[in-house]
C-alpha angles and dihedrals in degrees: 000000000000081000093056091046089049097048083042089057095045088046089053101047087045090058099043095056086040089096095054085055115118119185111195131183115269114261115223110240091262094061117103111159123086135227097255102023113134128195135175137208140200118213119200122183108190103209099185090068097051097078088098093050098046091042089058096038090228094165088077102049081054091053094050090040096045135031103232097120105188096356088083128137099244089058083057082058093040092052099046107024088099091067140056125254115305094036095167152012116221108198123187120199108194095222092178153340125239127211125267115277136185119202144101090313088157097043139161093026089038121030098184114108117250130199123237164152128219136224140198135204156139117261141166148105144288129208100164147336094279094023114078151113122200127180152177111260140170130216118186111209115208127220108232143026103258087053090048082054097057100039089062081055079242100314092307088116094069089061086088133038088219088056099049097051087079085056088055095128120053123191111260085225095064115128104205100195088063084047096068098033091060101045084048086061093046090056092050088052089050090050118191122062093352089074085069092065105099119189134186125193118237114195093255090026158324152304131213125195127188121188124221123279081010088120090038100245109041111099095183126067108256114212133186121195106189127184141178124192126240091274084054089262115150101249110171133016127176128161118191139198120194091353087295113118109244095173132018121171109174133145118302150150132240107218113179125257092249094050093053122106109233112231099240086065090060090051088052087049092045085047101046086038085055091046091053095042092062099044097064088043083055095049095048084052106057080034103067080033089069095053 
């Protein structure tokens, strides 16, 4: 009898919990993000440091390097040039998680099967409150290193903010260092102008320099600084000309026009802050004078 209550109390509080519970498809190990998971940017293009760029028409000879078609850089200049740093936010909202797949994820430029998860999400940018553009969007997040590598058509994706946006999500299982050891040897397959690409491997993600006159044309060194965070998110993104930042694209927050501080309110706070600074200094002072 005691048995049979005991078995009748188990069955009730089973049922009971029965509704919370929530049965997911199973994530691949190198899976990091989350259903649910939400993240924000801010891009800033800083036009005053793309003379050189424009001068050398640089944005042709990575068009006929790469294949990145309209995704290339000059059209990020083109898009944002008309407003100050930091021109947009770019939020992502993951919505769901497919299941794992194996198939010609890469044809028909690459027929080998790759193995993969999807994810959806909403993405976009903002520019202001009443000046904005969302969207549904999928990433496909491969399973291995060499995949990852050809995904990013050999890095060539990270010559442009725009391109890299559809390798958003790395796998956590990436070994950069691999990484950059096998597109090296890409480059040295490729031979020309390809042997002047130098990488290094940082331990969430890579660097690409590029010396002057390596691409020909470009008289001034180019340099690309990618990382992802520890979910496989991309997390920071700079390319550089001449040392001088043309793109950044890093975490950051919107926060309405109306919410926003202005910055003569933090001078008034710095000034009132000093005043009372040295008054106490002065206090301490005719203080210990006394004694």
């Amino acid at each position: 009898m005691k048995k049979m209550k005991s078995l009748t109390l188990i069955t009730l509080v089973v049922l009971l919990f029965i509704p919370s519970i929530r049965i997911s498809n199973a994530q691949g190990s190198y899976v990091g993000i989350q259903n649910g998971e939400e993240y924000e940017w801010a891009l800033s293009v800083y036009t005053e440091n793309w003379n050189t760029y424009i001068a050398d028409d640089l944005g042709a000879t990575l068009d006929n390097l790469v294949p990145l078609g309209a995704s290339n850089l000059t059209r990020v200049f083109n898009d944002w040039n008309s407003f100050a740093p930091p021109q947009s936010y770019w939020p992502l909202k993951v919505t769901s998680i497919g299941v794992e797949e194996t198939g010609l994820l890469f044809s028909p430029d690459d027929n080998t099967t790759i193995t993969y998860m999807p994810v959806n999400g909403t993405f976009g940018w903002i520019l202001s409150v009443f000046d904005s553009l969302e969207w549904d969007e999928m990433w496909y997040i491969v399973n291995d290193t060499s995949s990852f590598l050809r995904q990013t058509m050999n890095l060539s994706r990270s010559f442009s903010l725009y391109s890299m946006f559809s390798v958003f999500i790395a796998p956590t299982t990436i070994s950069w260092s691999s990484l950059v050891s096998d597109f090296l040897a890409e480059m040295t397959a490729k031979g020309g102008l390809y042997t002047n690409i130098a990488a290094t491997a940082q331990s969430n993600g890579f660097l690409l320099d590029i010396p002057a006159l390596g691409f020909e044309n470009n008289s001034a060194a180019i340099n690309i600084n990618v990382r992802y965070n520890s979910k496989g998110v991309l997390s920071y993104y700079k390319i550089s000309y001449g040392g001088k930042t043309l793109v950044d694209f890093k975490p950051g927050k919107y926060i309405p026009e109306h919410e926003r501080v202005p910055d003569e309110y933090y001078f008034v706070f710095i000034g009132l802050a000093s005043i009372l600074i040295i008054e106490i200094i002065i206090f301490i002072y005719m203080r210990k004078r006394r004694k």
